[in-house]
C-alpha positions as CSV (number, residue, x, y, z in Angstrom):
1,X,-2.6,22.2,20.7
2,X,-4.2,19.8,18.4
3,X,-2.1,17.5,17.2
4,X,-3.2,16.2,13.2
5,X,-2.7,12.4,12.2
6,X,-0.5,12.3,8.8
7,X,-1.4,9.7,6.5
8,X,1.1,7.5,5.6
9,X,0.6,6.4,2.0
10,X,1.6,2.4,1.0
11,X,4.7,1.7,-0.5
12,X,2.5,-0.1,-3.5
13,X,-0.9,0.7,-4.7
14,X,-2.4,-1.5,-7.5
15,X,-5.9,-0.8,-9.0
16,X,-7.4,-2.6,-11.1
17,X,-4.5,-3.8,-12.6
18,X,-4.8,-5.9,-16.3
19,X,-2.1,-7.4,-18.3
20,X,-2.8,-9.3,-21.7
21,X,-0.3,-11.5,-23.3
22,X,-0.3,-13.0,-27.3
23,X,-4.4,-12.2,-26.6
24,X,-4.5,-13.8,-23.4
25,X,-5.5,-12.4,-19.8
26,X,-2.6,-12.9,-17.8
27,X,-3.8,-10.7,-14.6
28,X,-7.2,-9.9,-14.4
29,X,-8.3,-6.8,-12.0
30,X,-5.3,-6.9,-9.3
31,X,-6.5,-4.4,-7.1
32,X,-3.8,-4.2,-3.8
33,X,-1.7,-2.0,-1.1
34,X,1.8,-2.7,0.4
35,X,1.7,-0.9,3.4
36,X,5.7,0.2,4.1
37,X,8.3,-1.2,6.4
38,X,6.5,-4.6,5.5
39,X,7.4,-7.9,4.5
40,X,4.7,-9.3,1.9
41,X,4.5,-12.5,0.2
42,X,3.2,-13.1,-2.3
43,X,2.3,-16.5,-2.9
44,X,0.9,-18.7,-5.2
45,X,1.1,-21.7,-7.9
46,X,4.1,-21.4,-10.7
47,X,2.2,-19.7,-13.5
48,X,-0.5,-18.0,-11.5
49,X,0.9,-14.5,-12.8
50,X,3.4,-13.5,-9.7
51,X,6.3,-12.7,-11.8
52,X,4.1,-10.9,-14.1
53,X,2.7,-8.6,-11.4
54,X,5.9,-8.2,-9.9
55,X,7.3,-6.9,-13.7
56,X,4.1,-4.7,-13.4
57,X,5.1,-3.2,-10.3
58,X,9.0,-2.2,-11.1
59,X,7.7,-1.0,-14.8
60,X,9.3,-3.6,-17.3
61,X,6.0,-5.0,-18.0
62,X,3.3,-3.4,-20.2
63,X,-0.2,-3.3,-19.2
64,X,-3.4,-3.3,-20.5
65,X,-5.1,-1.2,-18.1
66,X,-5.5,-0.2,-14.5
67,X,-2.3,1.9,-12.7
68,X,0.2,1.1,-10.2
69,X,1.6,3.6,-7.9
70,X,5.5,2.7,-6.2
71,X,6.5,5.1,-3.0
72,X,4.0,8.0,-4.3
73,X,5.0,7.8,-8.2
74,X,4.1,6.0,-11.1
75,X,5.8,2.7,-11.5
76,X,8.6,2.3,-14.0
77,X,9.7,6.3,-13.7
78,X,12.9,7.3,-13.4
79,X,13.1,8.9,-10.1
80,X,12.3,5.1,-8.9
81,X,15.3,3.6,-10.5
82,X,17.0,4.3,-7.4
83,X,14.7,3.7,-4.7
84,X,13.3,0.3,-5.7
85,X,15.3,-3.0,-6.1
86,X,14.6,-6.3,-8.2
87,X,16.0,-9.4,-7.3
88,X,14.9,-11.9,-10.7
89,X,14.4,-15.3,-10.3
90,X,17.7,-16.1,-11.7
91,X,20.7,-14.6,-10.3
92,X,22.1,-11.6,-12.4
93,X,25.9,-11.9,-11.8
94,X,28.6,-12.5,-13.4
95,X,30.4,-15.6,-13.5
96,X,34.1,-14.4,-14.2
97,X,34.4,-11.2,-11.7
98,X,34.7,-11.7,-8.3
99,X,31.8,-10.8,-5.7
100,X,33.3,-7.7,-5.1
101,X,33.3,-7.2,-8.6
102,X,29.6,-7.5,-9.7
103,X,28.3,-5.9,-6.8
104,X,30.3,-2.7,-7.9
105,X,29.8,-2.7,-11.2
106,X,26.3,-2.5,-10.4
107,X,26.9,0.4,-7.4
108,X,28.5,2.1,-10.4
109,X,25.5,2.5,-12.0
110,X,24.3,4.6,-8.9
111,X,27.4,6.4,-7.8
112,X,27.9,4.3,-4.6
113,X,31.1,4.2,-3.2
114,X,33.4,1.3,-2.0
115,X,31.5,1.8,1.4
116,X,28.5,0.7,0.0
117,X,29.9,-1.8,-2.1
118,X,31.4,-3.3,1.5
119,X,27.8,-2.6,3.6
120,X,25.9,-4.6,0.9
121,X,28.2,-7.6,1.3
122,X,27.9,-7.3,5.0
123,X,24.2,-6.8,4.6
124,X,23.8,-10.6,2.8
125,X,26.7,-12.4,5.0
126,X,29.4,-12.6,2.4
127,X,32.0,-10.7,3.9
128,X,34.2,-13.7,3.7
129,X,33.4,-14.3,-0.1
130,X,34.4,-11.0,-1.0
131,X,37.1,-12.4,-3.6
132,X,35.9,-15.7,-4.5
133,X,34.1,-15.5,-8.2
134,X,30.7,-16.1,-9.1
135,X,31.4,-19.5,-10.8
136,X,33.2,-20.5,-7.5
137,X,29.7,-20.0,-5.2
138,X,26.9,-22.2,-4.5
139,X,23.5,-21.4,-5.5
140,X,22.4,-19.6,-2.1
141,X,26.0,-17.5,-2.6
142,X,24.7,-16.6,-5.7
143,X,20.9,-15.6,-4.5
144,X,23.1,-13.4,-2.5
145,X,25.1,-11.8,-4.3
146,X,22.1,-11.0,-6.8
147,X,20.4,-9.4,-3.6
148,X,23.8,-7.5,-2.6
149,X,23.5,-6.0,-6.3
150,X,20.0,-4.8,-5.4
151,X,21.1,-3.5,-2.1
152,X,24.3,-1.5,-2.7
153,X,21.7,1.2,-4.1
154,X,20.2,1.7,-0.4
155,X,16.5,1.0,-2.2
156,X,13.5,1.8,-0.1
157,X,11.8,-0.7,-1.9
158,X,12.8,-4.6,-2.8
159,X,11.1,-6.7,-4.9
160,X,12.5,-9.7,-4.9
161,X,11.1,-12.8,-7.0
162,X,11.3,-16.6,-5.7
163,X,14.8,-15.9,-4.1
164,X,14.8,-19.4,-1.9
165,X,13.5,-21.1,-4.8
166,X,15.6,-24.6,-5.0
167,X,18.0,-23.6,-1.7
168,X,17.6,-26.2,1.5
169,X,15.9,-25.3,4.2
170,X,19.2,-23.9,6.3
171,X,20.3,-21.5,3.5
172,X,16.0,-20.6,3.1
173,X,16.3,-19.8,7.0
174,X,19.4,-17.9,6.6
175,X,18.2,-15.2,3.7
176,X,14.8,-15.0,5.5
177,X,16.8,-13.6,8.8
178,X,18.3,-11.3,5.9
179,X,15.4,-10.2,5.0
180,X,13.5,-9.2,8.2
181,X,17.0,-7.7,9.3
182,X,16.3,-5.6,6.3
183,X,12.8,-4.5,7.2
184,X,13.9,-3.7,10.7
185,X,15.7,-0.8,8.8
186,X,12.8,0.0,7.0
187,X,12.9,-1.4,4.1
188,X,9.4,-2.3,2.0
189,X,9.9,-6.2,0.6
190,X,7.4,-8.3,-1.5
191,X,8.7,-11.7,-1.8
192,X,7.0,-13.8,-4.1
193,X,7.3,-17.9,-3.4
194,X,5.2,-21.1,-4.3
195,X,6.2,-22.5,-0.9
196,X,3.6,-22.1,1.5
197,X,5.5,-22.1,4.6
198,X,6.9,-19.3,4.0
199,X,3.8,-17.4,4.8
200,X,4.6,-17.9,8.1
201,X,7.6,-15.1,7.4
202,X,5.5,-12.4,6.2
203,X,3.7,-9.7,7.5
204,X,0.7,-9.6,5.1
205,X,0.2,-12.1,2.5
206,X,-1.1,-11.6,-0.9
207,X,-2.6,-14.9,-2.6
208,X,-2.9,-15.5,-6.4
209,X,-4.4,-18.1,-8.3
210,X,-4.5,-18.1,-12.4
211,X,-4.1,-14.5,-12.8
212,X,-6.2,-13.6,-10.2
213,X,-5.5,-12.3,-6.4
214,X,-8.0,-14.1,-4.2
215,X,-7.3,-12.7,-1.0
216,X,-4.9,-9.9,1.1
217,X,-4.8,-10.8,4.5
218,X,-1.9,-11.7,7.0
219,X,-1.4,-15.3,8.0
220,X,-3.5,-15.9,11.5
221,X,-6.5,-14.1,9.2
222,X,-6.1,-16.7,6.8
223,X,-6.1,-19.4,9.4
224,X,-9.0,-17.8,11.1
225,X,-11.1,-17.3,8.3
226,X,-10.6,-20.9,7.0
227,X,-10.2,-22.8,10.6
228,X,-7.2,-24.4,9.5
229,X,-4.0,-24.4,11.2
230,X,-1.8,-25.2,8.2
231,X,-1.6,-22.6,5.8
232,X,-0.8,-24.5,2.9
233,X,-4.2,-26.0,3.7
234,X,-5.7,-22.6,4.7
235,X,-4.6,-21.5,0.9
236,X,-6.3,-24.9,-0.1
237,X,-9.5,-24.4,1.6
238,X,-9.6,-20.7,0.3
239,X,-9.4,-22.2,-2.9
240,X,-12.6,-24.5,-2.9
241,X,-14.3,-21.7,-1.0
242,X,-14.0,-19.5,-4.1
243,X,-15.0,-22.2,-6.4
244,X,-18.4,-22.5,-4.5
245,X,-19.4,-19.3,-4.6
């Protein structure tokens, strides 16, 4: 008996991609894949267009051309509003209800139960917070929280925008064990940061630079390909090696 290969189509597939903004070129031919199961960063200087690609991707951004394709349909269609979560750069709770609270008015919006209210708090480590409100958490607790509100929805897909931006290094370290706890299930996530070390976390890495994506590779191609052992000066050197050319 012959046994056939199935194709396994990436969770994102970008071609071509263009966004213009008040007449200026915000992202200029983004052409990449996000295979599934994956943790990719996507890295790169604050205004280099990574919040802008990551609108692209989850549909709340018009473009100007190109398509983009999220777990074998069109971005921004409604089958997807279930399957694919979006963690913003500022936490999206509110202040007055309880933990419990937000993450279940957000489950509400998706028919989850009490359950899954309770497995998305277990998920992000704030079992113990259940009942405290959101003015009452720190910053990290609130990062959490946001990501809980993405989670109680089961997504396939997580897209999750600067989450460790201003957090110290132990509460970075703490949601980046969340998050590769999350791909062991099988979850797809693209984290975007402007902190190079945290290349070292990801799977592949995706590298932009004023609206542009210079490379997709994982991190010991990037080192290889530049000889350098630090990524932050891998990214560097990748830099001045595109200027040259």
């Amino acid at each position: 008996m012959t046994v056939t290969a199935v194709a396994v189509t990436p969770a994102i597939a970008v071609e071509h991609l263009e966004v213009r903004r008040g007449g200026n070129q915000v992202l200029q031919d983004i052409s990449l894949t996000v295979p599934r199961g994956s943790i990719t960063g996507l890295l790169g200087p604050s205004g280099c267009g990574k919040t802008t690609l990551m609108r692209s991707i989850v549909g709340t951004q018009l473009v100007a051309g190109g398509s983009i394709t999220v777990l074998d349909d069109a971005a921004g269609s409604p089958g997807l509003r279930r399957r694919v979560g979006y963690v913003t750069q500022a936490p999206s709770i509110y202040d007055d209800l309880t933990v419990t609270d937000n993450v279940s008015y957000f489950g509400a919006l998706y028919g989850a139960s009490r359950a899954d209210v309770e497995t998305a708090l277990a998920a992000v480590g704030l079992s113990s917070h259940a009942g405290h409100r959101g003015n009452q958490l720190s910053g990290g607790q609130r990062t959490r929280v946001s990501l809980a509100c993405a989670l109680v929805a089961d997504p396939e897909l997580l897209i999750l925008d600067e989450p460790t931006v201003g957090l110290d290094p132990v509460l970075r370290a703490d949601l980046w064990e969340q998050f590769h706890a999350l791909a062991k299930q099988g979850r797809t996530l693209v984290v975007s940061s402007h902190v190079m070390d945290e290349a070292e976390h990801c799977d592949q890495l995706l590298l932009m630079r004023e609206g542009r994506l210079l490379a997709q590779l994982t991190p010991a191609e990037l080192r290889s390909e530049t000889g350098e052992s630090s990524l932050e000066n891998a990214f560097l050197k990748l830099i001045r090696m595109g200027e040259e050319l």
